[in-house]
N, C-alpha and C positions, 0 to 999 in steps of 0.2 A: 206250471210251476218252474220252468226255465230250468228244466232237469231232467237227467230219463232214470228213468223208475226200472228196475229188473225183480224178475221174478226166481229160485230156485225152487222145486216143487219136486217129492217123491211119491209113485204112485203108479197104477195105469196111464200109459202114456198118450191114449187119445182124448181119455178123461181131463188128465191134466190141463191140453191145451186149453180146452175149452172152456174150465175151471181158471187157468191164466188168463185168457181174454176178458172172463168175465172181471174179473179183479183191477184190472189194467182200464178197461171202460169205467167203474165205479170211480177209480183216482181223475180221469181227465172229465167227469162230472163234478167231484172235488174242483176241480182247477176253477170249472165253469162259475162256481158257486162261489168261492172265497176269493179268486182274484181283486187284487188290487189294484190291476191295470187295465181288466175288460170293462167300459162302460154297462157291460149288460150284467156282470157277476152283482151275486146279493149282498157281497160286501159294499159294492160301487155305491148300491142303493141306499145301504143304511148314510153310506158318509156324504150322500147328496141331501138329505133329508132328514138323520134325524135329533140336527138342530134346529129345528123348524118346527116338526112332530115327533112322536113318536111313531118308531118303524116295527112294522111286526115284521117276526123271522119264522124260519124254518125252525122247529123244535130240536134238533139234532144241532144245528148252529146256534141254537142261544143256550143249550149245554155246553156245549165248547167255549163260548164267552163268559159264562158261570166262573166253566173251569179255571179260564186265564184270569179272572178277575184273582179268584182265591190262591193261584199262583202268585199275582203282583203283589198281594198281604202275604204270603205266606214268606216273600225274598223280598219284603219293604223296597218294592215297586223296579227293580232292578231287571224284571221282566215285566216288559207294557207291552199291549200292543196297540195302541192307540202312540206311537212315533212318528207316526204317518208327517207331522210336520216337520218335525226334524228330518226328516229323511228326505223331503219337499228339500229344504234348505240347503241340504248339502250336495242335494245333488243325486240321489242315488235313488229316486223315480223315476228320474229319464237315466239312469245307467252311466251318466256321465258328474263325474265328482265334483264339489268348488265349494272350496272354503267358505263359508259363509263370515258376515260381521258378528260382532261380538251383542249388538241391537239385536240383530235377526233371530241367535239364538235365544235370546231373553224371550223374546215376542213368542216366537216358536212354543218353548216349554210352559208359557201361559195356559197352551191350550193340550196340553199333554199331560196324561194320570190316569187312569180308571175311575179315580175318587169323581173322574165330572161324567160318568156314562151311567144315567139308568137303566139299571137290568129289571123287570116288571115282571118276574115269574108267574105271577095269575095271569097277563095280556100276551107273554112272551113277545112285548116288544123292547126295543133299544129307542134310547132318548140322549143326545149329547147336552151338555151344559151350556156350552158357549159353542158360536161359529167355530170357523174351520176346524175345528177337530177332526178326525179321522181313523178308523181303525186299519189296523195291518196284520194280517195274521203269517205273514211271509215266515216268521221266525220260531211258526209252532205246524203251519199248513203239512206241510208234507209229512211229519210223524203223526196229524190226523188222520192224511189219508192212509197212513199205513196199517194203522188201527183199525180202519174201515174196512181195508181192504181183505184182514186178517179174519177178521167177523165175517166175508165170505168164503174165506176158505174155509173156516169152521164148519162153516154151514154146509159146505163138501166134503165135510170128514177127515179134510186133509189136515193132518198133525205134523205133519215134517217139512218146513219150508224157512225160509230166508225171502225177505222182501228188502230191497233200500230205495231209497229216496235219491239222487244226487250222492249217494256216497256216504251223507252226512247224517243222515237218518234210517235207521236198520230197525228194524223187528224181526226177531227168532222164532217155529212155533217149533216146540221138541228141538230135535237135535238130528244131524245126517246119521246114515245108518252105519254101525261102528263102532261112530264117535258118541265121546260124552257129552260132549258143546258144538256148536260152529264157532270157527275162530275167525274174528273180523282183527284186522289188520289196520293201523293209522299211518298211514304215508306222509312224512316229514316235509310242510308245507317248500320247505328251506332250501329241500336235495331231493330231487323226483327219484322212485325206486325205493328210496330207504327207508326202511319201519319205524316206526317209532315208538309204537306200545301195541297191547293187543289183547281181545276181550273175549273170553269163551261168554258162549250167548246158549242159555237154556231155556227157554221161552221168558224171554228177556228182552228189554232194548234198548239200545245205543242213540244216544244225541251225542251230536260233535257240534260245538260252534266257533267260527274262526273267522277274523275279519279281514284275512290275506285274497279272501276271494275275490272282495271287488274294495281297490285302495284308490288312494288320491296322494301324489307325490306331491306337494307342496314347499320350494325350497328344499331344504334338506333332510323332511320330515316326511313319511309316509302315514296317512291318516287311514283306516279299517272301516268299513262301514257299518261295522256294527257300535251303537249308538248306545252310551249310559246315560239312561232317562234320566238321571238327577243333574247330573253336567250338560248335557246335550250334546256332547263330546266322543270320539271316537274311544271303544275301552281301548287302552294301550297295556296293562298291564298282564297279560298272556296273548299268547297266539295263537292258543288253542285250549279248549276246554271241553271234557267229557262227563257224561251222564247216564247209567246205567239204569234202570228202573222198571214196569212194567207197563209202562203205558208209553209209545212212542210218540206221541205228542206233549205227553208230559217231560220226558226224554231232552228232547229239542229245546224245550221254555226253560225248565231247569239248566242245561248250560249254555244258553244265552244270561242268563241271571248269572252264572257261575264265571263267564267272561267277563259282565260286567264290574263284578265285585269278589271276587275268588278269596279275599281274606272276611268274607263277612257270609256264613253261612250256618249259624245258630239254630234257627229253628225246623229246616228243612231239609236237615237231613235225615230223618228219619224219614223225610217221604222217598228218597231215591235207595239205590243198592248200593251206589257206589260212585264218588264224581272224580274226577281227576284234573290236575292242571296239569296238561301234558308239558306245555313249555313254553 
């Protein structure tokens, strides 16, 4: 997932390790599975084929595309993961940015929505509408695996930890010992070292989405890679956006939706704790 994962864990200490290794292998099976850029991951496979057929999935993977669908209705499509062509376009599949024409993106958003992916819960497979389509789960992946990887600790008793993703994705279980919360910290993309805001997490979790991480200087314009599915355009109007809630994948998709459109959030806030526009 182009990011390192950490663990905090309290407990017996030889247990733990063990208990940490196991959790840490579960996420780079995640990787294996949902990549967008291993030809062999089962994402790769739906997006080679299933405009073509229909693709059966893993059952655990076509709940999480359930999920994201009922996200894209729930934030009027503000979170997709089917961008994959837009993101083709601009450059930020191979890692390296460029403006696309103003054709390309028309072309592009032709084949971008959830409204064109069949989800088959009796077959559990996936069907796209038209060619190149593609799904991306880059912008919900890593608060899945943290959710996954939290269901192992469960499953070892362990009640007191802290997982993140790249920074940007946190899940809390309980609280350190002492304390009331763990307190996660947001580092001001703008000035390294300096805080910004900051989130007591009781079995709780944090999405941050910000498009400073990977830009495109164009002239005198700096473009963000993160992508508003109705424009096909970089969001420009925050630089950072947060999301409190209890599913870290949920986390994650909520404030990618929340960057993308941060004055438009009506019906969905009742599914989170808490979102922020940091700035």
């Amino acid at each position: 997932m182009k990011c390192r994962f950490e663990l905090v864990l309290f407990g017996p200490g030889k247990r733990l390790q063990a208990i940490a290794h196991e959790a840490l292998v579960g996420v780079r099976a995640l990787d294996h599975q949902l990549s967008f850029f291993s030809p062999h991951s089962e994402i790769a496979a739906i997006n080679r084929s299933a405009a073509l057929r229909p693709v059966s999935v893993e059952p655990r993977l076509f709940e999480l595309l359930r999920r994201c669908r009922e996200i894209w209705e729930l934030t009027e499509g503000a979170f997709d993961p089917t961008v994959g062509p837009l993101l083709e376009i601009w450059g930020w599949t191979r890692r390296k940015g460029r403006l696309p024409e103003n054709e390309e993106i028309r072309q592009a958003l032709s084949k971008v929505g959830m409204h064109r992916v069949d989800l088959n819960a009796a077959k559990c497979t996936v069907r796209f509408e038209r060619e190149g389509m593609s799904l991306n789960l880059g912008s919900v992946g890593k608060g899945y695996a943290l959710d996954r990887a939290a269901e192992i600790l469960h499953e070892h008793g362990i009640d007191q930890a802290l997982i993140h993703g790249g920074t940007s994705s946190v899940r809390a279980l309980g609280r350190p010992p002492g304390e009331t919360a763990w307190k996660v910290a947001l580092e001001d993309p703008r000035r390294q070292g300096r805080s910004l805001a900051s989130f007591p997490l009781h079995d709780k979790c944090l999405g941050v989405s910000g498009g400073h991480l990977q830009s495109l200087q164009a002239g005198k314009r700096r473009y963000g890679h993160v992508l508003d599915p109705a424009s096909g355009r970089p969001a420009e109007s925050a630089l950072l956006a947060a999301v409190v809630t209890g599913s870290a994948a949920d986390a994650d998709a909520f404030s990618t939706a929340l960057l993308c459109r941060p004055s438009r959030q009506p019906d969905w806030r009742r599914e989170v704790e808490e979102l922020r526009i940091v700035v």
